[in-house]
N, C-alpha and C positions, 0 to 999 in steps of 0.2 A: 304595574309599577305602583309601588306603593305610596301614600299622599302624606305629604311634612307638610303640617300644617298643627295652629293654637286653634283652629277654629273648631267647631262638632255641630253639626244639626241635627234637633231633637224631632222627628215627624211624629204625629199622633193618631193613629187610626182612631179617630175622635169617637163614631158610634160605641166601637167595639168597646171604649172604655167607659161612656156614659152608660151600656147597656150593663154591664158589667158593676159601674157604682148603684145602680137601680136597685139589681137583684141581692148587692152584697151589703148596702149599707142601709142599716134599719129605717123605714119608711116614718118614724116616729120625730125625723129630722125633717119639720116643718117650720114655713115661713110664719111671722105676727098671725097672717091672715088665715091660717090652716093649712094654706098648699105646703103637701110634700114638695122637699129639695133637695132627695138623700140623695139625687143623681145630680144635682150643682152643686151641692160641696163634695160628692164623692169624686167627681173628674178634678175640681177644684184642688184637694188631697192630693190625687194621684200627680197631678202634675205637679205639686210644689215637692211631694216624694220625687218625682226620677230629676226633676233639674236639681233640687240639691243634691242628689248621689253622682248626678254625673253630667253638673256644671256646663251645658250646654250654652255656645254663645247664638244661637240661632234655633228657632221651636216656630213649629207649624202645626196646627190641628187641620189636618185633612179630613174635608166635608164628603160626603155621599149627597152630592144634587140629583144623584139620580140613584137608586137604590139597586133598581133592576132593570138596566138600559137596552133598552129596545131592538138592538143592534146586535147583543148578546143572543136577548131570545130570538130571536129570528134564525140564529143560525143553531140554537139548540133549545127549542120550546118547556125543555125541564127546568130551565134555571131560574133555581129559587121560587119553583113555582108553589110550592108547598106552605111559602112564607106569605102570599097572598089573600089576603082578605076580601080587595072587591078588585074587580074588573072594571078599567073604566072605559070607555068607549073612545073612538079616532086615537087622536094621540096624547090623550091624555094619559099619564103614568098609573099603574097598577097600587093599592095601597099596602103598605108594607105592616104585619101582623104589632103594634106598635100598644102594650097598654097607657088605656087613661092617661094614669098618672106621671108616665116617663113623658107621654106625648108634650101635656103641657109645661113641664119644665124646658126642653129643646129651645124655645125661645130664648127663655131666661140665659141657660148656658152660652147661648150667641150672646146676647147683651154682656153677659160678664166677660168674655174673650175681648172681645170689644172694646169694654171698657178698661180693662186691662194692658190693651194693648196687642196682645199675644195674637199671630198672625191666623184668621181662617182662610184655609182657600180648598176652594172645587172647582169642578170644570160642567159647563153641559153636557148632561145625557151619557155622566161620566161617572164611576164609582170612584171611592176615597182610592181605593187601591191603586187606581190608575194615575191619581194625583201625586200619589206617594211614589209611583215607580219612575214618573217624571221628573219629580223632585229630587229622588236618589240620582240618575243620569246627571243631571244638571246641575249636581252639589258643587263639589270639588273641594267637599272637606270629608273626613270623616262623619257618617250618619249612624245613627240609632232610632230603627222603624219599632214603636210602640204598636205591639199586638196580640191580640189573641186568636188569629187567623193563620192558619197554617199555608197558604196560599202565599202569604208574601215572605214565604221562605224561597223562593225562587230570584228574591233580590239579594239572596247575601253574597256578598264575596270577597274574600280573604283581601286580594290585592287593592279593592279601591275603599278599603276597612268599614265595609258596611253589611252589619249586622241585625238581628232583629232580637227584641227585645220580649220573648213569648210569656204573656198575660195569664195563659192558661190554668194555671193554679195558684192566681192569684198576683198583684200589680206587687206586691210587698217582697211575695217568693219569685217571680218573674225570672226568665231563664236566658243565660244569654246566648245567642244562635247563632255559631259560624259555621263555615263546611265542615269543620270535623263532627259538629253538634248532630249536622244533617246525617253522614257518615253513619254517626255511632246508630242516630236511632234509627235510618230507611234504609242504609245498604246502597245510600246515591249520593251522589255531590248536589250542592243546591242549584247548580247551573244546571240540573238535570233535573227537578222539581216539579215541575210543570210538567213534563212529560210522563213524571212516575203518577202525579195526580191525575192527569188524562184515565190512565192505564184503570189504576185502583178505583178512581171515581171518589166522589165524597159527596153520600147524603144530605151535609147540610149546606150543600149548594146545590142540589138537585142534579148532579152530574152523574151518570150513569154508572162511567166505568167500561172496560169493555168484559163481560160476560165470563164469568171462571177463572180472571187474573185478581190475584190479590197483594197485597205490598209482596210478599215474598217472591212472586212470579214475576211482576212488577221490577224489582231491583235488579231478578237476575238476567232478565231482558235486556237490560240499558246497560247491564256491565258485558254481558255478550257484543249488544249493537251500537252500544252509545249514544242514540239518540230513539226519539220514536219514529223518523222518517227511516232511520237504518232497522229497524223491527219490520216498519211496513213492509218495505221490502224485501227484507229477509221472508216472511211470512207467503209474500209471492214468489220466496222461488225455492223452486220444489229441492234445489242441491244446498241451501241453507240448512246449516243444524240448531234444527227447532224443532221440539216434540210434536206432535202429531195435534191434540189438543188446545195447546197455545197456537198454532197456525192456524185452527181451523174458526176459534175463537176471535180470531186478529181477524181474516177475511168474513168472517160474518158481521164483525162492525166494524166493517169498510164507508159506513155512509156516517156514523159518530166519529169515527177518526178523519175524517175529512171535515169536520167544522169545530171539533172541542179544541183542539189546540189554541185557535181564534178567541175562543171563551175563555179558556182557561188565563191566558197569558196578560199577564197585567201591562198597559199599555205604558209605554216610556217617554211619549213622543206629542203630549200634548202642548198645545200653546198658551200656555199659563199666562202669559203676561210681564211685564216686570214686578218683582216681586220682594217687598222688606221681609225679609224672616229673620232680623233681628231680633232678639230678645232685652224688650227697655227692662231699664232697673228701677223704673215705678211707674204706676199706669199711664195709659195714653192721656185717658180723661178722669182722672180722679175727683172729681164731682160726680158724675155717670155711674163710678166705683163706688164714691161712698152712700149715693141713694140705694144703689144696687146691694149693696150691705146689710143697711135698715131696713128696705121692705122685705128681703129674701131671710132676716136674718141669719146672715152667714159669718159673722162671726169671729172663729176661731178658725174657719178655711180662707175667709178672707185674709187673717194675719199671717197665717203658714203662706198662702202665694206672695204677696208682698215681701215675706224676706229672702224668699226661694228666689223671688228675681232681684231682689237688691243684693244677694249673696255676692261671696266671690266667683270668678270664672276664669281661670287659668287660660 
């Protein structure tokens, strides 16, 4: 059923885009003091770009409190282990491969959210994804998930008008992603997304795959079975028609297809808390803002957010 509603919420896979102002915005944008700030005014930018294009009354930057959640590896030791830099011992979290210079700006970016207003939330021992999949559940307006992450194309869906907003080539060219988007480009609907990335796997989340399927094999598996439990099974039974190959492929990673799903699937079902994701139309604390201004010298992204949230919102 589709949602009548004035209202929109804007969610922000927040790293994806700070990592992404890091690498794209000349490092030559530094505060009074020296520190680089290309990554606080480059998310600073990007957000006062997408609320002015599409006037959002409600904006969430979803955190990564947990990067690489313990819960994950455990049930598949490859994830993200690549991205790893030190091992820490008990339960202390793994460090995430993060340079110098973006490292110490992260703070900075929390203070200006902050001061701004503009809502952050995570969860424990939780990735941003997971924050973001509970927050689309839990809308009841129309949403717009800001990402460069092909993973939370598994949240789009036509009927409860929530879409993703894919980063990939860029926050200015940004593409916008409904089922048919999914359709055109994997051969799957995105309620089946999850299951085609189990299938294919993807590198840079350490995810295997299972062994000689690729998107092609992948898509025309789930339009035969329609899901991955209906694959599985197909694949155990010998009067199923399924090539020789792809079954034999499917039963030898019987022990990955029994825990990537788990991994894969972004959880919906956290307890976030009561939560304002309004968007005010001038900072929380505009004292906090306007030091945050002067030392960071920020400038001209400072003045671009400021009208972006004072703008209009239908």
């Amino acid at each position: 059923m589709r949602i009548v509603s004035t209202q929109r919420l804007l969610l922000l896979d927040t790293a994806s885009l700070y990592f992404r102002a890091f690498f794209g915005v000349p490092d030559s944008m530094r505060a009074p003091d020296g520190m680089p700030v290309n990554a606080v005014r480059g998310l600073m930018d990007f957000i006062s770009r997408l609320v002015t294009e599409y006037q959002p009354t409600h904006v969430a930057c979803c955190w990564d409190d947990d990067w690489r959640p313990q819960w994950r590896v455990d049930l598949l030791p490859s994830y993200k282990a690549h991205r790893v830099v030190e091992e820490r011992p008990g339960d202390a979290p793994d460090v995430e491969e993060v340079p110098d210079p973006l490292q110490q700006q992260v703070p900075f970016i929390r203070a200006v959210l902050d001061a701004a207003g503009i809502a952050v939330v995570g969860a424990a021992e939780m990735e941003a994804d997971d924050v973001i999949g509970t927050l689309v559940t839990d809308a009841g307006m129309p949403v717009d998930v800001v990402t460069g992450d092909r993973d939370l194309f598994q949240l789009v869906d036509d009927d409860s008008e929530v879409r993703v907003l894919y980063t990939a080539r860029g926050v200015g060219r940004h593409e916008r992603v409904d089922d048919a988007w999914v359709v055109a480009k994997y051969g799957v609907h995105a309620s089946q997304y999850a299951d085609f990335a189990t299938l294919r796997g993807d590198a840079s989340d350490g995810l295997p795959g299972v062994k000689g399927i690729g998107e092609k094999t992948a898509a025309t598996l789930l339009a035969r079975f329609g899901d991955l439990d209906g694959i599985v099974a197909a694949a155990a039974d010998a009067a199923a028609e399924m090539g020789p190959a792809p079954r034999r492929n499917l039963l030898a990673a019987a022990d990955y297809l029994a825990v990537a799903p788990r991994v894969v699937a972004v959880r919906r079902d956290l307890d976030l808390g009561a939560r304002d994701l309004t968007l005010p139309t001038t900072p929380r604390d505009p004292e906090a803002f306007v030091d945050l201004e002067a030392r960071l010298g920020l400038s001209t992204s400072a003045n671009r957010l400021l009208e972006a949230m004072a703008g209009p919102r239908d």
